[in-house]
VOBA-524755 format. One line per 8 residues: number of its first residue (from 1); their letters; for each residue x negated, y negated, z negated of C-alpha. Coordinates in steps of 0.001 Angstrom, whole numbers. Last residue first. Layout:
NUM = A = X/Y/Z; ...
END
This chain:
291 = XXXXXXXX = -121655/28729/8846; -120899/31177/10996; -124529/32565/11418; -125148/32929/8162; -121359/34826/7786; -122105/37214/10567; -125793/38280/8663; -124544/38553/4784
283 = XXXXXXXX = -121584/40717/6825; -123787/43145/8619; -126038/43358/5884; -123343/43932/3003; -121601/46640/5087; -124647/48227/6149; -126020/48526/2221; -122888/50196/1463
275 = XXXXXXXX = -123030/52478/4004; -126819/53320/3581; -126359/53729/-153; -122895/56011/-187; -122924/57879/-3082; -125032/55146/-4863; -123630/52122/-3731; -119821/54101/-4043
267 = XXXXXXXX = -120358/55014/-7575; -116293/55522/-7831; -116004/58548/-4939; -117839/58650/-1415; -117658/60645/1662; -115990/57641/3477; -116856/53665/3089; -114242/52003/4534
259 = XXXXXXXX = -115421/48030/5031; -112684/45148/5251; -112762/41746/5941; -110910/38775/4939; -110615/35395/5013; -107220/34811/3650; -107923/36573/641; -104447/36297/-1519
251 = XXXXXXXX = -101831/37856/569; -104917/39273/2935; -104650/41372/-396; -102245/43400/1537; -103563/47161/1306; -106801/46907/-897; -104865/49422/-3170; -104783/51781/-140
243 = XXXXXXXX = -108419/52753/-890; -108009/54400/-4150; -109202/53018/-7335; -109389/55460/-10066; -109379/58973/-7983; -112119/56997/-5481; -112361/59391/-2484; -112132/56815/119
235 = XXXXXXXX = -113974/53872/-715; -113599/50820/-363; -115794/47448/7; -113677/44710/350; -115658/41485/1690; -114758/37841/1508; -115229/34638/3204; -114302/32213/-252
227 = XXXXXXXX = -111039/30625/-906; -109754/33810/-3373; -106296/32653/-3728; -104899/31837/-7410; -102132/34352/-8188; -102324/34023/-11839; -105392/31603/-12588; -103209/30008/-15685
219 = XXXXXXXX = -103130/33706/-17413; -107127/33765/-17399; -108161/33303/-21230; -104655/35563/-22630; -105308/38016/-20162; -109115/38307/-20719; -107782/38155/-24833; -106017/41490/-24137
211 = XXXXXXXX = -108828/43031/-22248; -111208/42049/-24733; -112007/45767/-25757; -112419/46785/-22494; -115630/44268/-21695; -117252/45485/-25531; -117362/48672/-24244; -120718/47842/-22490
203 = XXXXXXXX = -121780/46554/-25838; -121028/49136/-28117; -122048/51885/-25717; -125931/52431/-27218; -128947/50620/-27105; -131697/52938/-26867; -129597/55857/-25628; -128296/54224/-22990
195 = XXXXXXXX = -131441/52727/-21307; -132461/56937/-22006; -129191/58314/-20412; -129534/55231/-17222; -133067/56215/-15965; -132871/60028/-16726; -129862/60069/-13994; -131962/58568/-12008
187 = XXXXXXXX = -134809/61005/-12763; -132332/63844/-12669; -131004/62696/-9017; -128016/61389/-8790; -125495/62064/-5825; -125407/65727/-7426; -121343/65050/-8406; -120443/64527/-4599
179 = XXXXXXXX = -117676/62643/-4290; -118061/61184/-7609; -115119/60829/-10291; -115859/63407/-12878; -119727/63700/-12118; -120747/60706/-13457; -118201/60102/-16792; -119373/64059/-17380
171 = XXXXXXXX = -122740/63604/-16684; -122843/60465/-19242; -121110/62765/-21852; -122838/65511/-21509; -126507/63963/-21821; -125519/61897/-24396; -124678/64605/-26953; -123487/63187/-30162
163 = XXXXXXXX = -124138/59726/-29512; -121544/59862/-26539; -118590/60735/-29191; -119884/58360/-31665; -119892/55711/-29405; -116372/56387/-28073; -114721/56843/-31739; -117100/53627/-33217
155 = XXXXXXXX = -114759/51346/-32204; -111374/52134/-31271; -110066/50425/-27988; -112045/52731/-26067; -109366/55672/-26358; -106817/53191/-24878; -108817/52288/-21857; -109095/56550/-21398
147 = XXXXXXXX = -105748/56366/-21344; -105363/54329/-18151; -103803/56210/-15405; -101585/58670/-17572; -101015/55483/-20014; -99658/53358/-17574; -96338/52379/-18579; -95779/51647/-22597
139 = XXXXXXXX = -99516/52352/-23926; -100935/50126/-20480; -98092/47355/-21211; -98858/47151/-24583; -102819/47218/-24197; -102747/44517/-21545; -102912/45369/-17764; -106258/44877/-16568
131 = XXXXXXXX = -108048/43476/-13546; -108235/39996/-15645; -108300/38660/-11572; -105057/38947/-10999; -103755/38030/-7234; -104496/41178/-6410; -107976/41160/-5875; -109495/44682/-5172
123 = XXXXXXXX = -111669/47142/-7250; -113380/49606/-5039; -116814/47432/-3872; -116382/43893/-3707; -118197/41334/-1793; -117614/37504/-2232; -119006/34225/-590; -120200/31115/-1647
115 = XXXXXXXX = -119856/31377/-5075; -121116/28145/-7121; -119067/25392/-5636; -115813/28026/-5835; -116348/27559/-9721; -112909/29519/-11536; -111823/31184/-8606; -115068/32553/-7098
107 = XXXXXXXX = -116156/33051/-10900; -113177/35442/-11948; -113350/37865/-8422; -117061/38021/-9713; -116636/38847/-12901; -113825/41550/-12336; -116363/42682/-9655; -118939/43680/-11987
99 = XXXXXXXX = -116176/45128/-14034; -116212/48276/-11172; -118552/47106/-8832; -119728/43251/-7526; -121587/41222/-4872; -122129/37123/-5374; -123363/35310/-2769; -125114/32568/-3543
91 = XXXXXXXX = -124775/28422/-5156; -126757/25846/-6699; -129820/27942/-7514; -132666/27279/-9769; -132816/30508/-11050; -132064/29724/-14724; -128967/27862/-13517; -128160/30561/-10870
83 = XXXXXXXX = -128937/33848/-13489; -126548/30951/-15857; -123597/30852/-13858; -123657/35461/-13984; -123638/35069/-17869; -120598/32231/-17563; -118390/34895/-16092; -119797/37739/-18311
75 = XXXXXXXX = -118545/35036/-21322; -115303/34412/-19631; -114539/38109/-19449; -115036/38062/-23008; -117931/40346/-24249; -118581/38411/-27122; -115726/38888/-28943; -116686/42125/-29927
67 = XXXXXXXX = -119746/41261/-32268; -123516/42696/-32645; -124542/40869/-29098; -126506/42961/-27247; -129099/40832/-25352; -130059/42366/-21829; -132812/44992/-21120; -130118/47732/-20593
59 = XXXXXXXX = -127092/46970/-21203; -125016/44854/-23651; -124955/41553/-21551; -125149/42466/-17602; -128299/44074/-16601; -129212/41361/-13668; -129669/41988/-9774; -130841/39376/-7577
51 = XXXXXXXX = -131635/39942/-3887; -132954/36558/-2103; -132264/37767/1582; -134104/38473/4944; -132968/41936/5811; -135873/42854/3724; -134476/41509/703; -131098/43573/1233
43 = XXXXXXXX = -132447/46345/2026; -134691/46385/-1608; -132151/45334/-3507; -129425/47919/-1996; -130909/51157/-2806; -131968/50018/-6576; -128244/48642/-6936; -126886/50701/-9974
35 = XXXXXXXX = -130520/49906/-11684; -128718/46272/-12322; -127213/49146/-14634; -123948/51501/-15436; -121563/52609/-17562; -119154/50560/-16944; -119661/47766/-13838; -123076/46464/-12126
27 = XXXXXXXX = -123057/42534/-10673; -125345/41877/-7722; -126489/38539/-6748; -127215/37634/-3293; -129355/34088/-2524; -129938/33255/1045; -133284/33375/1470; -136567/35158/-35
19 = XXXXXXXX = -136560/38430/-1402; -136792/40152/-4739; -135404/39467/-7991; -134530/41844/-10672; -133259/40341/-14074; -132944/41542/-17592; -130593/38620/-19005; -131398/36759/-22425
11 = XXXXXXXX = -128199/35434/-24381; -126394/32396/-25561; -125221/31151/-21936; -129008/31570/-20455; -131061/31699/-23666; -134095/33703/-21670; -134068/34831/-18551; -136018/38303/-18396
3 = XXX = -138069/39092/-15229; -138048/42570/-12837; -139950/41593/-9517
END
């Protein structure tokens, strides 16, 4: 059941719910949807859990705020708060992708009484949970990895670059780090290139053009540990975050575990569904009975 949640932290949240149970909310990343999850919601619910997905502020059916400083990682953080607020719910599971799990690696740290547990897919805690390297330091030392970050920083340059032919462009952020470029179909693919069309890339940019102040905001959680039972999600054909950057975070997860997905690039839930939606299952299901 889709639902909007109105005036939840200062915005309105497009919101799928389905399922009854433990409560597992699903975060989306760049340039993507609560739609990112359509193979897992419906598993998941089955399986005998609440399954919550929300379009994260700037996409889809959520607000768009008209200013950049209101896609602070803090802001996302408190976004995801108020889907439990709004819901009624003290505390759930919270899964994320991409900046999705930025948010959630953020919230376990920041309000362990709310998260319960944690599942990531490709992006791993490393005892920084900003993800990002500030602006200097990514111009000075990582610009080969993390250009494209650079490029963003420019409003208007992006936007205007995807405005002029959405199709390409969206196919081209798609295809370029997939496994298997065809893991959309064209109606999928139609889904996200007309919710992007309508409201444009301001807003989902709006997360990389705060990465200096998301430093700045979480400096004093440096090397905080991640308390929660969590679950690393790799995958083993990601170009942007390979699989061997999970290596060690036992440093800062103590409670651990860790699924290889294979065959898959970046959009691991949708390259991968049935993987994905295994790993979640199987470890939704050990950690009810553990506790």
């Amino acid at each position: 059941m889709d639902r909007t949640i109105h005036s939840t932290n200062g915005v309105d949240l497009c919101v799928a719910d389905e399922g009854s149970g433990h409560p597992v909310v699903f975060i989306h990343g760049f340039p993507e949807l609560a739609y990112s999850w359509r193979h897992q919601i419906p598993a998941v619910a089955e399986s005998g859990f609440r399954a919550i997905a929300y379009d994260q502020r700037g996409y889809g059916g959520s607000s768009k705020p008209g200013h950049i400083d209101a896609y602070g990682l803090l802001d996302l953080v408190g976004d995801a708060l108020g889907v439990l607020d709004a819901l009624g719910l003290e505390r759930a599971t919270f899964v994320g992708h991409d900046w999705g799990s930025l948010v959630v690696w953020t919230a376990a740290i920041m309000h362990p009484d709310r998260v319960e547990r944690v599942v990531s897919l490709n992006v791993p805690y490393r005892g920084w949970c900003a993800g990002f390297p500030t602006t200097d330091v990514i111009r000075d030392q990582l610009s080969d990895r993390f250009g494209y970050v650079l490029a963003f920083q420019h409003v208007g340059a992006t936007e205007a670059a995807f405005e002029s032919d959405p199709d390409a462009w969206l196919r081209t952020v798609y295809s370029g780090i997939a496994a298997t470029p065809g893991f959309m179909s064209d109606a999928e693919f139609g889904v996200y290139r007309d919710a992007f069309t309508a409201g444009g890339l301001f807003g989902p940019l709006g997360p990389y053009r705060n990465i200096d102040a998301n430093a700045a905001a979480t400096e004093g959680l440096a090397n905080a540990p991640i308390i929660q039972p969590t679950l690393m999600i790799t995958a083993d054909r990601d170009p942007i975050l390979p699989a061997r950057l999970a290596d060690g975070m036992d440093r800062w997860v103590p409670n651990l575990r860790v699924a290889a997905v294979t065959a898959s690039g970046h959009w691991t839930q949708q390259e991968q569904p049935d993987q994905v939606t295994g790993a979640i299952v199987t470890f939704l299901r050990t950690e009810s009975r553990s506790s």
